[in-house]
C-alpha positions in Angstrom: 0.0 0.0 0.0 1.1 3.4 -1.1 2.4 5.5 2.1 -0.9 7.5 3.4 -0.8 11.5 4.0 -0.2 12.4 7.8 -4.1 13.5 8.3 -5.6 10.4 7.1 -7.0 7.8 9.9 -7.3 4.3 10.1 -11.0 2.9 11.9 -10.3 -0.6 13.3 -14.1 -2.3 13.5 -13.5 -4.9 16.9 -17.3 -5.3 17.5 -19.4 -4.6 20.7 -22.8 -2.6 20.8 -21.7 -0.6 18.0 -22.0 -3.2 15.5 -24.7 -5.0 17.0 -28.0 -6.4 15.7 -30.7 -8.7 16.3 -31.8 -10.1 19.5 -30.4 -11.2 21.2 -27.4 -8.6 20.4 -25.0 -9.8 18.5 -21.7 -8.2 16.9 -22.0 -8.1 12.9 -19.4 -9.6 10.8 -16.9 -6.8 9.9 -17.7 -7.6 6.2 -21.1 -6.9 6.6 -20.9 -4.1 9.2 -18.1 -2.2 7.4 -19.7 -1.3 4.3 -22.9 -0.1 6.3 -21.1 1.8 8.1 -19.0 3.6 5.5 -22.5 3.6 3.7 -23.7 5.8 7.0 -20.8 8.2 7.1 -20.5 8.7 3.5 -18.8 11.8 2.7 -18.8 13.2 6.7 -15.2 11.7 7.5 -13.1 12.6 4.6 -9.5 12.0 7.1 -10.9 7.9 7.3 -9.0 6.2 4.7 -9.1 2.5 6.0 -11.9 0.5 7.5 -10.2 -3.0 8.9 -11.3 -5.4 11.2 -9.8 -7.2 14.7 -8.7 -10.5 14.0 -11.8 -11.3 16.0 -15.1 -9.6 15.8 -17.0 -10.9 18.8 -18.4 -9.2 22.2 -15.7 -7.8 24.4 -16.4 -10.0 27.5 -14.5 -12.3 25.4 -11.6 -10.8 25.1 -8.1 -12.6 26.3 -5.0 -11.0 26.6 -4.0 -12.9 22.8 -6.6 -10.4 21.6 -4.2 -7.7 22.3 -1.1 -8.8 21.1 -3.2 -8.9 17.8 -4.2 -5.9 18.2 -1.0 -4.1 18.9 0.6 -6.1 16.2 -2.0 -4.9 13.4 -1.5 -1.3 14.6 2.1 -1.3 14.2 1.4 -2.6 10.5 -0.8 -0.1 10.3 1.6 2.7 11.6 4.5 1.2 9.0 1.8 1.8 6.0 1.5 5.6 6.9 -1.2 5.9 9.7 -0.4 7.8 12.5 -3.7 8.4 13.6 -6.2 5.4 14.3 -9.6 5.6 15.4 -10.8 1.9 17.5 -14.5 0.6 17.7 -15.2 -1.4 20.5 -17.4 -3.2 22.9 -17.8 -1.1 26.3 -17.4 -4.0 28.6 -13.8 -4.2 28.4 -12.9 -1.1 26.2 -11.3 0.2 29.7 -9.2 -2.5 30.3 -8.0 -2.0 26.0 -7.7 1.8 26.8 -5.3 1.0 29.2 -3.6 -2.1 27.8 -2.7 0.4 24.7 -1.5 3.3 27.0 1.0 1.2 28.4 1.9 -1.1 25.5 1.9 0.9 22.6 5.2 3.4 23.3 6.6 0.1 24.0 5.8 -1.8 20.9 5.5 0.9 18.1 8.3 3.0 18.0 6.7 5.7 15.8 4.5 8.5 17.4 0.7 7.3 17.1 -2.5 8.5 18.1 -5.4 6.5 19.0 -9.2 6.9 20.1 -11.4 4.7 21.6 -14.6 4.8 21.3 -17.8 2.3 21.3 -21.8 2.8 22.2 -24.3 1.6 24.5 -26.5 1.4 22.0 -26.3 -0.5 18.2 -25.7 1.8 15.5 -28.1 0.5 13.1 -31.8 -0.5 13.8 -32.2 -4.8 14.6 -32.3 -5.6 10.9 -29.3 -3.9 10.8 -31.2 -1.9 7.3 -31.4 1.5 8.9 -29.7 3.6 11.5 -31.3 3.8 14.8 -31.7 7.1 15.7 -31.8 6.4 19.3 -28.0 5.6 19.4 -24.9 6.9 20.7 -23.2 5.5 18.0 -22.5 7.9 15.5 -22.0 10.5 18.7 -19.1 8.8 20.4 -17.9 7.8 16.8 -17.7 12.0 15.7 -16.2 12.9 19.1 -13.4 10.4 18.9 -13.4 11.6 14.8 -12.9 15.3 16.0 -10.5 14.4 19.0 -7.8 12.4 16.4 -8.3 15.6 13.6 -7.6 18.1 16.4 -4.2 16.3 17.1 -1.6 17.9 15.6 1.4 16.9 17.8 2.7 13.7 17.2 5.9 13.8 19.0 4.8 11.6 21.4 2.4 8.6 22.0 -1.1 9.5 23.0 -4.2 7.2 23.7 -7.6 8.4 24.9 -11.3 7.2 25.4 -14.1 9.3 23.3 -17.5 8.7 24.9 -20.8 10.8 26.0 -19.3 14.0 24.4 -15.9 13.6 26.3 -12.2 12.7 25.7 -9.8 11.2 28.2 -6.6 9.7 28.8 -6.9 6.1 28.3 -5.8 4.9 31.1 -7.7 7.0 34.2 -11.2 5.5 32.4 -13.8 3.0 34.2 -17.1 2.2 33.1 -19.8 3.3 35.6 -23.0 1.9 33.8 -24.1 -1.0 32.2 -26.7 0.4 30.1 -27.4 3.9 30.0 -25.3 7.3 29.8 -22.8 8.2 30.7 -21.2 5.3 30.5 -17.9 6.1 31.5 -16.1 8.4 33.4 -12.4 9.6 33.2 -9.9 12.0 34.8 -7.5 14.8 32.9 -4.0 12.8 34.2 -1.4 12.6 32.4 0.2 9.7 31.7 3.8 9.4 33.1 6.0 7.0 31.1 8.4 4.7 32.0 12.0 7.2 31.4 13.8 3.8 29.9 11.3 1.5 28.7 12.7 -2.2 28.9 12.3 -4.9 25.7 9.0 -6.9 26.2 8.3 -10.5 25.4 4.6 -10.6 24.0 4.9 -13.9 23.7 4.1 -13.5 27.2 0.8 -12.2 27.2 -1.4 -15.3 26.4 -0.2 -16.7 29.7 -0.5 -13.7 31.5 -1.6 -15.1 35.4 -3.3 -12.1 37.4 -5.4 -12.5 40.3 -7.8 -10.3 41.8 -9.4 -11.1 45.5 -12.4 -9.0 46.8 -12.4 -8.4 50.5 -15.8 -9.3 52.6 -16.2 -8.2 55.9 -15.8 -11.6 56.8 -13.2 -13.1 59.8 -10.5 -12.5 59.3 -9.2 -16.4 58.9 -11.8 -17.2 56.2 -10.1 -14.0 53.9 -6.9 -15.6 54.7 -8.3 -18.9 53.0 -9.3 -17.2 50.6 -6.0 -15.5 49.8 -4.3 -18.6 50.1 -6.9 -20.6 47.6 -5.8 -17.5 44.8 -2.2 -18.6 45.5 -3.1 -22.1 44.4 -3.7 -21.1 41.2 -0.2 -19.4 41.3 -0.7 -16.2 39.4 1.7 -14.2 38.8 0.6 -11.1 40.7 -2.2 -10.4 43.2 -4.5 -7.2 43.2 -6.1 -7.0 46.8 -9.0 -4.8 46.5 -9.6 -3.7 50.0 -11.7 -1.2 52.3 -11.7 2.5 52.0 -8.3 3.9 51.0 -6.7 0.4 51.6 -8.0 -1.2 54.5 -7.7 -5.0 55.6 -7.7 -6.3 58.9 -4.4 -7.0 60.3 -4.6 -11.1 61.4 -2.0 -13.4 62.0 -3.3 -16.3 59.3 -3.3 -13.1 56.5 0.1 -12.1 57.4 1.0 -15.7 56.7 -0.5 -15.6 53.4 1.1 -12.8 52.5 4.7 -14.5 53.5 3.8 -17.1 51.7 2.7 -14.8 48.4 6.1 -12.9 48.7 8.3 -16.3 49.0 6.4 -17.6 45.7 7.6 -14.0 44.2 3.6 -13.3 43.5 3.6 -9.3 43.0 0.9 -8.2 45.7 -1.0 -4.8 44.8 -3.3 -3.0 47.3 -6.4 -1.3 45.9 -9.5 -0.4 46.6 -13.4 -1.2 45.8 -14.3 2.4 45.8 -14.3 4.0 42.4 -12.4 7.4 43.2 -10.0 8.7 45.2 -7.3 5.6 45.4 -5.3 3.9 48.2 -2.9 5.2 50.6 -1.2 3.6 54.1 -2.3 6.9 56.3 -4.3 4.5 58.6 -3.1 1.8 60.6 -5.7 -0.7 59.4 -3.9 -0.1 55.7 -0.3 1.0 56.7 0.2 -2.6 58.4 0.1 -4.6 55.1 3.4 -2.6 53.2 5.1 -4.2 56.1 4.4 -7.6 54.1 5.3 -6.5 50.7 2.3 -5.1 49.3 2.5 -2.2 47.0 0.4 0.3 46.7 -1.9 1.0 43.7 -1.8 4.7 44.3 -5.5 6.3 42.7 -5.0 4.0 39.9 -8.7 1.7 38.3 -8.5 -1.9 38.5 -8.4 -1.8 34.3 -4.8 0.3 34.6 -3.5 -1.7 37.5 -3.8 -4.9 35.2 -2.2 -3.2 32.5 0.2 -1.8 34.4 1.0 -5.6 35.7 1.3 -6.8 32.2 3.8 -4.8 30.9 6.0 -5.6 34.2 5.1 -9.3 33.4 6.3 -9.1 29.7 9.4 -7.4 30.7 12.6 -9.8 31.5 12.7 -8.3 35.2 13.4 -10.3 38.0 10.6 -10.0 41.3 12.5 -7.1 43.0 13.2 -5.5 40.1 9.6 -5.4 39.0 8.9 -4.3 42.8 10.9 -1.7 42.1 10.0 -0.3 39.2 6.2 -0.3 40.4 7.5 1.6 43.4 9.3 4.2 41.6 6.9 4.8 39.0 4.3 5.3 42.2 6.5 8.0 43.5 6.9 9.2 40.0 3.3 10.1 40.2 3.6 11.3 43.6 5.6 14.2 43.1 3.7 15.0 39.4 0.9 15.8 41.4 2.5 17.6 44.4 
Protein backbone atom coordinates (compact mmCIF):
# COMPACT_ATOMS: atom_id res chain seq x y z
CA UNK A 1 0.00 0.00 0.00
CA UNK A 2 1.10 3.41 -1.07
CA UNK A 3 2.44 5.50 2.12
CA UNK A 4 -0.87 7.47 3.43
CA UNK A 5 -0.79 11.53 4.02
CA UNK A 6 -0.17 12.44 7.83
CA UNK A 7 -4.08 13.49 8.32
CA UNK A 8 -5.61 10.40 7.07
CA UNK A 9 -6.96 7.75 9.91
CA UNK A 10 -7.30 4.31 10.08
CA UNK A 11 -10.98 2.94 11.88
CA UNK A 12 -10.26 -0.58 13.33
CA UNK A 13 -14.06 -2.31 13.51
CA UNK A 14 -13.51 -4.89 16.85
CA UNK A 15 -17.28 -5.31 17.45
CA UNK A 16 -19.41 -4.60 20.74
CA UNK A 17 -22.79 -2.58 20.79
CA UNK A 18 -21.70 -0.63 17.96
CA UNK A 19 -22.05 -3.15 15.53
CA UNK A 20 -24.71 -4.99 16.96
CA UNK A 21 -28.04 -6.36 15.72
CA UNK A 22 -30.72 -8.66 16.30
CA UNK A 23 -31.78 -10.07 19.52
CA UNK A 24 -30.37 -11.23 21.21
CA UNK A 25 -27.44 -8.55 20.35
CA UNK A 26 -24.97 -9.80 18.47
CA UNK A 27 -21.66 -8.23 16.87
CA UNK A 28 -22.05 -8.14 12.85
CA UNK A 29 -19.37 -9.62 10.79
CA UNK A 30 -16.86 -6.81 9.86
CA UNK A 31 -17.67 -7.62 6.15
CA UNK A 32 -21.07 -6.94 6.65
CA UNK A 33 -20.85 -4.09 9.20
CA UNK A 34 -18.09 -2.17 7.38
CA UNK A 35 -19.69 -1.34 4.26
CA UNK A 36 -22.90 -0.14 6.29
CA UNK A 37 -21.11 1.82 8.12
CA UNK A 38 -19.04 3.62 5.52
CA UNK A 39 -22.51 3.60 3.71
CA UNK A 40 -23.74 5.78 6.96
CA UNK A 41 -20.83 8.17 7.07
CA UNK A 42 -20.53 8.67 3.53
CA UNK A 43 -18.75 11.80 2.65
CA UNK A 44 -18.76 13.24 6.69
CA UNK A 45 -15.22 11.71 7.52
CA UNK A 46 -13.13 12.55 4.61
CA UNK A 47 -9.47 12.04 7.09
CA UNK A 48 -10.92 7.89 7.31
CA UNK A 49 -9.00 6.22 4.73
CA UNK A 50 -9.08 2.54 6.00
CA UNK A 51 -11.89 0.52 7.51
CA UNK A 52 -10.25 -2.97 8.93
CA UNK A 53 -11.33 -5.43 11.21
CA UNK A 54 -9.85 -7.18 14.68
CA UNK A 55 -8.69 -10.50 14.01
CA UNK A 56 -11.81 -11.26 16.01
CA UNK A 57 -15.06 -9.59 15.79
CA UNK A 58 -16.98 -10.87 18.82
CA UNK A 59 -18.39 -9.23 22.15
CA UNK A 60 -15.68 -7.80 24.36
CA UNK A 61 -16.41 -9.98 27.46
CA UNK A 62 -14.54 -12.34 25.39
CA UNK A 63 -11.59 -10.76 25.05
CA UNK A 64 -8.13 -12.65 26.28
CA UNK A 65 -5.03 -11.04 26.60
CA UNK A 66 -4.00 -12.93 22.85
CA UNK A 67 -6.57 -10.41 21.56
CA UNK A 68 -4.24 -7.66 22.30
CA UNK A 69 -1.11 -8.79 21.14
CA UNK A 70 -3.19 -8.91 17.83
CA UNK A 71 -4.20 -5.91 18.21
CA UNK A 72 -0.96 -4.14 18.93
CA UNK A 73 0.60 -6.12 16.23
CA UNK A 74 -1.97 -4.85 13.44
CA UNK A 75 -1.53 -1.32 14.58
CA UNK A 76 2.06 -1.28 14.24
CA UNK A 77 1.37 -2.61 10.54
CA UNK A 78 -0.84 -0.13 10.34
CA UNK A 79 1.58 2.66 11.58
CA UNK A 80 4.52 1.20 9.05
CA UNK A 81 1.80 1.76 6.01
CA UNK A 82 1.46 5.60 6.87
CA UNK A 83 -1.21 5.90 9.66
CA UNK A 84 -0.40 7.83 12.51
CA UNK A 85 -3.73 8.42 13.60
CA UNK A 86 -6.21 5.44 14.31
CA UNK A 87 -9.60 5.55 15.40
CA UNK A 88 -10.83 1.88 17.51
CA UNK A 89 -14.47 0.61 17.68
CA UNK A 90 -15.15 -1.36 20.54
CA UNK A 91 -17.43 -3.20 22.90
CA UNK A 92 -17.77 -1.14 26.25
CA UNK A 93 -17.42 -4.01 28.62
CA UNK A 94 -13.81 -4.19 28.35
CA UNK A 95 -12.87 -1.13 26.22
CA UNK A 96 -11.26 0.19 29.68
CA UNK A 97 -9.17 -2.48 30.32
CA UNK A 98 -8.01 -1.99 26.01
CA UNK A 99 -7.74 1.76 26.75
CA UNK A 100 -5.32 0.95 29.25
CA UNK A 101 -3.57 -2.09 27.82
CA UNK A 102 -2.67 0.42 24.75
CA UNK A 103 -1.49 3.34 26.96
CA UNK A 104 1.05 1.18 28.36
CA UNK A 105 1.92 -1.11 25.52
CA UNK A 106 1.87 0.85 22.55
CA UNK A 107 5.24 3.38 23.26
CA UNK A 108 6.62 0.12 24.05
CA UNK A 109 5.76 -1.77 20.88
CA UNK A 110 5.46 0.87 18.07
CA UNK A 111 8.29 3.03 17.96
CA UNK A 112 6.69 5.73 15.83
CA UNK A 113 4.47 8.50 17.35
CA UNK A 114 0.75 7.30 17.10
CA UNK A 115 -2.49 8.50 18.11
CA UNK A 116 -5.37 6.52 18.95
CA UNK A 117 -9.23 6.86 20.10
CA UNK A 118 -11.37 4.67 21.57
CA UNK A 119 -14.64 4.79 21.29
CA UNK A 120 -17.76 2.25 21.35
CA UNK A 121 -21.80 2.76 22.16
CA UNK A 122 -24.31 1.64 24.49
CA UNK A 123 -26.54 1.41 21.99
CA UNK A 124 -26.27 -0.54 18.19
CA UNK A 125 -25.71 1.78 15.53
CA UNK A 126 -28.11 0.45 13.06
CA UNK A 127 -31.81 -0.52 13.76
CA UNK A 128 -32.18 -4.77 14.58
CA UNK A 129 -32.31 -5.55 10.87
CA UNK A 130 -29.25 -3.93 10.76
CA UNK A 131 -31.17 -1.92 7.34
CA UNK A 132 -31.37 1.54 8.94
CA UNK A 133 -29.67 3.63 11.48
CA UNK A 134 -31.28 3.79 14.83
CA UNK A 135 -31.68 7.13 15.73
CA UNK A 136 -31.85 6.39 19.33
CA UNK A 137 -28.01 5.59 19.42
CA UNK A 138 -24.87 6.92 20.75
CA UNK A 139 -23.15 5.45 18.02
CA UNK A 140 -22.46 7.89 15.48
CA UNK A 141 -21.99 10.47 18.68
CA UNK A 142 -19.10 8.83 20.40
CA UNK A 143 -17.93 7.85 16.77
CA UNK A 144 -17.70 11.98 15.66
CA UNK A 145 -16.22 12.91 19.09
CA UNK A 146 -13.39 10.38 18.91
CA UNK A 147 -13.37 11.62 14.79
CA UNK A 148 -12.87 15.35 16.00
CA UNK A 149 -10.52 14.39 19.00
CA UNK A 150 -7.78 12.44 16.35
CA UNK A 151 -8.33 15.62 13.64
CA UNK A 152 -7.56 18.09 16.37
CA UNK A 153 -4.25 16.28 17.10
CA UNK A 154 -1.60 17.94 15.62
CA UNK A 155 1.38 16.88 17.78
CA UNK A 156 2.74 13.73 17.24
CA UNK A 157 5.94 13.79 19.03
CA UNK A 158 4.83 11.58 21.37
CA UNK A 159 2.39 8.63 22.01
CA UNK A 160 -1.12 9.50 22.98
CA UNK A 161 -4.25 7.22 23.74
CA UNK A 162 -7.58 8.38 24.87
CA UNK A 163 -11.26 7.24 25.36
CA UNK A 164 -14.08 9.33 23.26
CA UNK A 165 -17.47 8.72 24.90
CA UNK A 166 -20.79 10.76 25.95
CA UNK A 167 -19.35 14.03 24.43
CA UNK A 168 -15.95 13.64 26.33
CA UNK A 169 -12.25 12.74 25.70
CA UNK A 170 -9.83 11.23 28.15
CA UNK A 171 -6.56 9.71 28.78
CA UNK A 172 -6.92 6.12 28.34
CA UNK A 173 -5.75 4.87 31.06
CA UNK A 174 -7.72 7.04 34.20
CA UNK A 175 -11.17 5.47 32.43
CA UNK A 176 -13.81 2.95 34.16
CA UNK A 177 -17.07 2.16 33.06
CA UNK A 178 -19.77 3.30 35.56
CA UNK A 179 -22.97 1.93 33.75
CA UNK A 180 -24.11 -1.02 32.15
CA UNK A 181 -26.65 0.39 30.10
CA UNK A 182 -27.37 3.90 30.01
CA UNK A 183 -25.28 7.30 29.78
CA UNK A 184 -22.83 8.16 30.71
CA UNK A 185 -21.22 5.32 30.54
CA UNK A 186 -17.92 6.10 31.55
CA UNK A 187 -16.07 8.44 33.41
CA UNK A 188 -12.39 9.62 33.19
CA UNK A 189 -9.95 12.05 34.80
CA UNK A 190 -7.53 14.84 32.85
CA UNK A 191 -4.03 12.80 34.24
CA UNK A 192 -1.35 12.63 32.36
CA UNK A 193 0.22 9.67 31.69
CA UNK A 194 3.80 9.36 33.06
CA UNK A 195 5.96 7.04 31.12
CA UNK A 196 8.39 4.68 32.03
CA UNK A 197 12.01 7.18 31.37
CA UNK A 198 13.84 3.84 29.89
CA UNK A 199 11.31 1.53 28.70
CA UNK A 200 12.66 -2.25 28.92
CA UNK A 201 12.27 -4.86 25.73
CA UNK A 202 9.03 -6.93 26.19
CA UNK A 203 8.35 -10.51 25.45
CA UNK A 204 4.60 -10.64 24.01
CA UNK A 205 4.89 -13.91 23.69
CA UNK A 206 4.09 -13.52 27.20
CA UNK A 207 0.76 -12.22 27.22
CA UNK A 208 -1.44 -15.26 26.36
CA UNK A 209 -0.20 -16.69 29.67
CA UNK A 210 -0.54 -13.72 31.52
CA UNK A 211 -1.55 -15.09 35.36
CA UNK A 212 -3.28 -12.14 37.41
CA UNK A 213 -5.41 -12.46 40.30
CA UNK A 214 -7.83 -10.27 41.84
CA UNK A 215 -9.43 -11.14 45.46
CA UNK A 216 -12.43 -9.01 46.76
CA UNK A 217 -12.40 -8.36 50.54
CA UNK A 218 -15.77 -9.26 52.56
CA UNK A 219 -16.20 -8.18 55.89
CA UNK A 220 -15.78 -11.56 56.79
CA UNK A 221 -13.15 -13.11 59.83
CA UNK A 222 -10.48 -12.54 59.33
CA UNK A 223 -9.17 -16.41 58.90
CA UNK A 224 -11.76 -17.24 56.16
CA UNK A 225 -10.13 -14.01 53.89
CA UNK A 226 -6.88 -15.59 54.71
CA UNK A 227 -8.25 -18.86 52.99
CA UNK A 228 -9.33 -17.23 50.59
CA UNK A 229 -6.05 -15.49 49.76
CA UNK A 230 -4.34 -18.58 50.06
CA UNK A 231 -6.88 -20.63 47.57
CA UNK A 232 -5.79 -17.52 44.83
CA UNK A 233 -2.16 -18.57 45.48
CA UNK A 234 -3.11 -22.10 44.44
CA UNK A 235 -3.66 -21.10 41.15
CA UNK A 236 -0.22 -19.42 41.32
CA UNK A 237 -0.71 -16.23 39.42
CA UNK A 238 1.68 -14.21 38.82
CA UNK A 239 0.59 -11.07 40.66
CA UNK A 240 -2.24 -10.41 43.16
CA UNK A 241 -4.48 -7.15 43.23
CA UNK A 242 -6.08 -7.02 46.84
CA UNK A 243 -8.97 -4.79 46.48
CA UNK A 244 -9.63 -3.70 49.96
CA UNK A 245 -11.66 -1.25 52.29
CA UNK A 246 -11.73 2.47 51.99
CA UNK A 247 -8.33 3.95 51.00
CA UNK A 248 -6.68 0.36 51.60
CA UNK A 249 -8.01 -1.18 54.54
CA UNK A 250 -7.71 -4.98 55.65
CA UNK A 251 -7.70 -6.32 58.94
CA UNK A 252 -4.35 -7.01 60.25
CA UNK A 253 -4.64 -11.09 61.42
CA UNK A 254 -2.00 -13.44 61.99
CA UNK A 255 -3.28 -16.31 59.26
CA UNK A 256 -3.25 -13.10 56.51
CA UNK A 257 0.07 -12.10 57.36
CA UNK A 258 1.03 -15.71 56.70
CA UNK A 259 -0.51 -15.64 53.40
CA UNK A 260 1.08 -12.75 52.48
CA UNK A 261 4.67 -14.48 53.52
CA UNK A 262 3.80 -17.10 51.68
CA UNK A 263 2.67 -14.83 48.44
CA UNK A 264 6.07 -12.89 48.75
CA UNK A 265 8.27 -16.25 48.97
CA UNK A 266 6.42 -17.62 45.73
CA UNK A 267 7.58 -14.01 44.22
CA UNK A 268 3.60 -13.28 43.50
CA UNK A 269 3.64 -9.26 42.96
CA UNK A 270 0.93 -8.16 45.70
CA UNK A 271 -1.03 -4.77 44.80
CA UNK A 272 -3.32 -2.96 47.29
CA UNK A 273 -6.41 -1.34 45.92
CA UNK A 274 -9.54 -0.38 46.62
CA UNK A 275 -13.43 -1.24 45.76
CA UNK A 276 -14.28 2.43 45.79
CA UNK A 277 -14.33 3.98 42.45
CA UNK A 278 -12.42 7.41 43.20
CA UNK A 279 -10.04 8.67 45.16
CA UNK A 280 -7.33 5.62 45.44
CA UNK A 281 -5.30 3.93 48.19
CA UNK A 282 -2.87 5.17 50.58
CA UNK A 283 -1.21 3.64 54.05
CA UNK A 284 -2.28 6.92 56.35
CA UNK A 285 -4.33 4.54 58.64
CA UNK A 286 -3.11 1.82 60.63
CA UNK A 287 -5.66 -0.75 59.38
CA UNK A 288 -3.91 -0.14 55.71
CA UNK A 289 -0.34 0.99 56.67
CA UNK A 290 0.16 -2.65 58.35
CA UNK A 291 0.10 -4.60 55.07
CA UNK A 292 3.38 -2.62 53.23
CA UNK A 293 5.10 -4.23 56.10
CA UNK A 294 4.41 -7.56 54.08
CA UNK A 295 5.30 -6.54 50.71
CA UNK A 296 2.30 -5.10 49.32
CA UNK A 297 2.53 -2.24 46.96
CA UNK A 298 0.41 0.34 46.70
CA UNK A 299 -1.94 1.00 43.69
CA UNK A 300 -1.79 4.73 44.27
CA UNK A 301 -5.47 6.32 42.67
CA UNK A 302 -4.96 4.00 39.90
CA UNK A 303 -8.68 1.67 38.34
CA UNK A 304 -8.52 -1.95 38.51
CA UNK A 305 -8.39 -1.82 34.27
CA UNK A 306 -4.77 0.34 34.58
CA UNK A 307 -3.47 -1.70 37.52
CA UNK A 308 -3.79 -4.87 35.25
CA UNK A 309 -2.17 -3.19 32.47
CA UNK A 310 0.16 -1.77 34.35
CA UNK A 311 1.00 -5.61 35.68
CA UNK A 312 1.35 -6.81 32.23
CA UNK A 313 3.83 -4.79 30.93
CA UNK A 314 5.97 -5.58 34.17
CA UNK A 315 5.13 -9.27 33.37
CA UNK A 316 6.25 -9.07 29.66
CA UNK A 317 9.44 -7.39 30.74
CA UNK A 318 12.55 -9.78 31.50
CA UNK A 319 12.70 -8.32 35.25
CA UNK A 320 13.42 -10.33 37.98
CA UNK A 321 10.58 -10.00 41.25
CA UNK A 322 12.51 -7.11 43.02
CA UNK A 323 13.21 -5.46 40.09
CA UNK A 324 9.57 -5.38 39.03
CA UNK A 325 8.86 -4.33 42.80
CA UNK A 326 10.92 -1.69 42.11
CA UNK A 327 10.02 -0.25 39.23
CA UNK A 328 6.24 -0.28 40.45
CA UNK A 329 7.48 1.58 43.37
CA UNK A 330 9.25 4.23 41.58
CA UNK A 331 6.87 4.80 39.00
CA UNK A 332 4.28 5.34 42.20
CA UNK A 333 6.55 7.98 43.53
CA UNK A 334 6.86 9.16 40.01
CA UNK A 335 3.29 10.05 40.25
CA UNK A 336 3.59 11.32 43.55
CA UNK A 337 5.56 14.20 43.10
CA UNK A 338 3.74 15.01 39.41
CA UNK A 339 0.91 15.81 41.39
CA UNK A 340 2.53 17.63 44.35
Amino acid sequence: MLEQPLSSMALIYMGGTFGCTGQPLTPLPAEVFLPRLQQVLQNDYPALQAFVASTHIRDSSQLEPQDWQDLLLQIKGLVQQGFEKILIVHGTDTLAYTAAFLAEFIPNVVLHPVQLVITGSQFPLLEATGEAVNLYSDALSNLATAYQQLCGSSSLAQSNCWVAFDGQVWPAHTVQKIHTASTPAFAGTAVPLLLLPEPHSLTLEDLPNLNIAVYYALPLNPELLAQQLEQLLASKPQAMIILAFGAGNLPQHPAIETVLQQAQQAKVLLVLSTQVAFGGVNFNYAAGHWLAQFGVLSAGNWSLAALYARLALLLCQPLGFEQRRQQWQCQQQRYIDASA
